[in-house]
N, C-alpha and C positions, 0 to 999 in steps of 0.2 A: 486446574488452570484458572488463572487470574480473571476477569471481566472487568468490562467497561460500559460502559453507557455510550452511545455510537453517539455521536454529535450532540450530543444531550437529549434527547429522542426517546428513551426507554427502550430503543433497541440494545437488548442486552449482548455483548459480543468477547469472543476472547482477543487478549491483548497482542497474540498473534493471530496475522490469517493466513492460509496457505494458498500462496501464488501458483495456478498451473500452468503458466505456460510452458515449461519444460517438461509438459504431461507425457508427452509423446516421443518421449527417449525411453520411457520404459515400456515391454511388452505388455499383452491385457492382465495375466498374473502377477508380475510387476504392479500396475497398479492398482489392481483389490485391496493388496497386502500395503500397499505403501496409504492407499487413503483409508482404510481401516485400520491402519497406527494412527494417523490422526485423529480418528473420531478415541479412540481409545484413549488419548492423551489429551482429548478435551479441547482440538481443535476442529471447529464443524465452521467455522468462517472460510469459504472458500471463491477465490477473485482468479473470476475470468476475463476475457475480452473474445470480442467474435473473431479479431484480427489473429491471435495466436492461434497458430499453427494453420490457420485460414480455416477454423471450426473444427478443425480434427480433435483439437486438443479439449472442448467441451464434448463431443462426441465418446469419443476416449472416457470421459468422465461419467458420463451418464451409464456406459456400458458398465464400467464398475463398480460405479455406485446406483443400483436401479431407485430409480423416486417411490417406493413406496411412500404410500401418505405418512405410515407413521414414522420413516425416516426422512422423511421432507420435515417434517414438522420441528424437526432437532437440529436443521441446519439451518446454515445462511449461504445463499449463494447472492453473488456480486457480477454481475461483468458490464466490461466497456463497449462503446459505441462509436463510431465518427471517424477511424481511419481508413482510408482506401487506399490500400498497399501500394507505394510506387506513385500513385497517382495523386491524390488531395487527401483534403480533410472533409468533413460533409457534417456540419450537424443540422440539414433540411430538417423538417417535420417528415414528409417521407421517407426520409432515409433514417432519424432516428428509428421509425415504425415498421421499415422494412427489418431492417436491423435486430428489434426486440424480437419479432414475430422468428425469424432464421433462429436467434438467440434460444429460448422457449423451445422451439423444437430441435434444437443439437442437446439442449439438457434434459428431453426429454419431463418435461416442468412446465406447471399454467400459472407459475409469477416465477419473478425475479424479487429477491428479498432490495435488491439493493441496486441503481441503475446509473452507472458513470460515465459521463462523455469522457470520452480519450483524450484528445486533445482541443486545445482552443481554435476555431476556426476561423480564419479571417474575414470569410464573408458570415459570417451568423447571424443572424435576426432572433433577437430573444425574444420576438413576438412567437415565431414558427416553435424555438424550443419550449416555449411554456405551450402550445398548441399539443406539444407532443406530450411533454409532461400530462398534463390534465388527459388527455384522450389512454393513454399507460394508466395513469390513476384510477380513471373512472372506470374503466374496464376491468380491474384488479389486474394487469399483466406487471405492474413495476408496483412494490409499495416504497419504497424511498428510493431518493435522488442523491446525484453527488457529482465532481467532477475534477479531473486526474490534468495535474501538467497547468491549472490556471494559477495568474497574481490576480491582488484583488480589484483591480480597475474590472477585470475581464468577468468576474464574481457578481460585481457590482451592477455590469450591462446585464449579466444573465437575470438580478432579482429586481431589472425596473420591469420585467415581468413576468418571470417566472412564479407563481405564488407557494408552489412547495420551498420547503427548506432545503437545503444544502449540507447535508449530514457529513459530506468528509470532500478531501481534498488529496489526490496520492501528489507524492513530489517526494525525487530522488533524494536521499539521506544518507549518510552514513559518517564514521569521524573522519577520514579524511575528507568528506563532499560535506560540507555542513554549511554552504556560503549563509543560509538561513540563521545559524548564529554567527559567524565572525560579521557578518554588515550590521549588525546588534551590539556586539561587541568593540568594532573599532571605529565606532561614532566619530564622524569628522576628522579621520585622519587619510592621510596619502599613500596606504597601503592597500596592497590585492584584498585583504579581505573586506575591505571596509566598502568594497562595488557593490551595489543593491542592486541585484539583478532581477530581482523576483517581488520588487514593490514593498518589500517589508512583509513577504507573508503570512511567516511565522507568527507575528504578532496581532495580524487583522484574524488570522484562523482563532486564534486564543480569545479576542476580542468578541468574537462572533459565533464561538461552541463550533466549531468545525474540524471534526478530528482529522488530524494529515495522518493518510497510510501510507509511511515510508516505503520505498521501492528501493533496491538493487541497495540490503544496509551492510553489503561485506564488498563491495564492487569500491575502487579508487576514486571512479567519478570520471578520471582523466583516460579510460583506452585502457588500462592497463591490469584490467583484470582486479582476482580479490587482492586486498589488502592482507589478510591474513597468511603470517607465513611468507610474507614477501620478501624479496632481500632489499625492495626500495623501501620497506617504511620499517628500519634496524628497530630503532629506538619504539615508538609504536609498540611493534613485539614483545619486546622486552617488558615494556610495563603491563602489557595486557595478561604478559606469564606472570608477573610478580605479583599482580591483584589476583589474578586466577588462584593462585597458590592460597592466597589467603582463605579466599571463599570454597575450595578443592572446585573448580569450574575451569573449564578448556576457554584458552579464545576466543572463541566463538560464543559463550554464554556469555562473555565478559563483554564483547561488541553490541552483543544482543540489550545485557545490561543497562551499557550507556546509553543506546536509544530511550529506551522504555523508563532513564531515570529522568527525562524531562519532564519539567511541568506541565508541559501541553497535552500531556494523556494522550500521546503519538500510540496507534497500533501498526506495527513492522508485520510486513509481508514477506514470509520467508517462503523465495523461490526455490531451494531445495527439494528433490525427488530421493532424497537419500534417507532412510529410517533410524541409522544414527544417529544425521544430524539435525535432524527433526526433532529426536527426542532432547537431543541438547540444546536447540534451540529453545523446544518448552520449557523446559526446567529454568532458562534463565530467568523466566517471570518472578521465583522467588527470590534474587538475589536484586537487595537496593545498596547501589553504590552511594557512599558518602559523597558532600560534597567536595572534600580533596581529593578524591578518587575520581570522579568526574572529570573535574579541570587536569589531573594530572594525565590524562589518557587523551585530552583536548590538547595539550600542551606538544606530549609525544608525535603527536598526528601534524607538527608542522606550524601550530597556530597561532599565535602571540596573546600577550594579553599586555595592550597600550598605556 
């Protein structure tokens, strides 16, 4: 399996990481088997949130994967912080702390490799979250920070004081959902893609060594489920088989491809509980699409080039 340098950090990581929240679709033998193909295949990067499945789904985890020391010591584990289902967003100093400490104990684990606010919160005080930060730090319960869903204005309020770094950034991706490149791409013009919705964040993450872990990279973007195999994205399909053919790689490795051909040294979280396509998923690390194989697979998915 490929690695990466997680934010530029020396945190060594693979270029994929395995998403659980759909932990909890499969029984306890279910998943031994399913998270012992990953470690077999060289995926030990694994992103939770306290919010999936309402802790069941870390729970679930720990039970099949037990923390021995010397298997802790081979993985990464990740989870998110700051939603309160139905209700708000919270990123308090308390509530992040209540939060890690719940965290910690459903994974059965005395750190978190890696510690992401969920979403941005509109009352925030980056005073309380660098409060929390530092009190996680010094304690050894979080050794790196990150946060999932921000542009960089909201980056920016979190480092006038946060004084950890900012190691990654999840935000939805995929070829159809790519607004992060077409508002790049159609620079000053009067088209859908050229809306910057997200501040330009592609390029402040680049800027600034913050690796984005792609979320939901086979989903449309728009409601409508995967893209793959779909009957609304004909063309799409069609090239994804005819590049596929070349490299003998399924759809799916070829989707997988395009993400992981960016510059931005993107890691894609593959939410998959299926051990097929898990294994297909890894395997795509070795395949690098050309540059006309890129664009050509941008082109299929809808996009223009101005």
């Amino acid at each position: 399996m490929k690695t990466m340098n997680l934010g530029k950090s020396g945190l060594i990581v693979p270029r994929i990481a395995v998403g659980c929240m759909r932990i909890t679709t499969l029984d306890g033998a279910q998943t031994s088997s399913y998270l012992n193909k990953c470690l077999d295949l060289g995926l030990n990067f694994f992103d939770h949130a306290d919010i999936y499945g309402q802790g069941r789904c870390e729970e679930q985890f720990a039970r099949a994967l037990p923390m021995r020391s010397s298997l802790r010591e081979k993985i990464v584990l990740q989870s998110k912080c700051g939603i309160c289902p139905g209700v708000m967003y919270d990123l308090s100093k308390d509530y992040i702390l209540r939060s890690v400490d719940g965290i910690l104990k459903r994974l059965n684990t005395e750190y978190l490799d890696i510690l992401v606010l969920h979403r941005p919160d509109a009352l925030v005080e980056p005073e309380e979250v660098a409060g929390a930060f530092d009190a996680l730090e010094n304690s050894g319960k979080v050794r790196y920070f990150g946060v999932s869903n921000h542009k960089p204005s909201q980056i920016e309020l979190l480092k006038k004081c946060v004084k950890q770094k900012l190691l990654v950034n999840q935000l939805q991706y995929s070829i159809p959902f790519s607004g992060m490149v077409t508002s790049g791409m159609e620079v000053n013009m009067l088209t859908e893609g050229a809306s910057d919705r997200d501040g330009s964040v592609l390029d402040y993450c680049r800027l600034w060594d913050i690796t984005i872990q792609t979320w939901s990279p086979f989903q449309d973007g728009r409601g409508n489920g995967i893209f793959l195999d779909s009957s609304s994205y004909p063309e799409l399909n069609q090239v994804l088989g005819e590049i596929g053919d070349k490299y003998n790689a399924t759809k799916t490795m070829i989707a997988t491809a395009w993400i992981l051909r960016h510059p931005a040294n993107m890691q894609m979280i593959a939410g998959t509980m299926n051990e097929g396509r898990i294994e297909e998923i890894a395997k795509a690390v070795e395949i690098t699409l050309t540059r006309e194989e890129w664009y050509r697979i941008y082109l299929a998915a809808g996009h223009i080039l101005p």
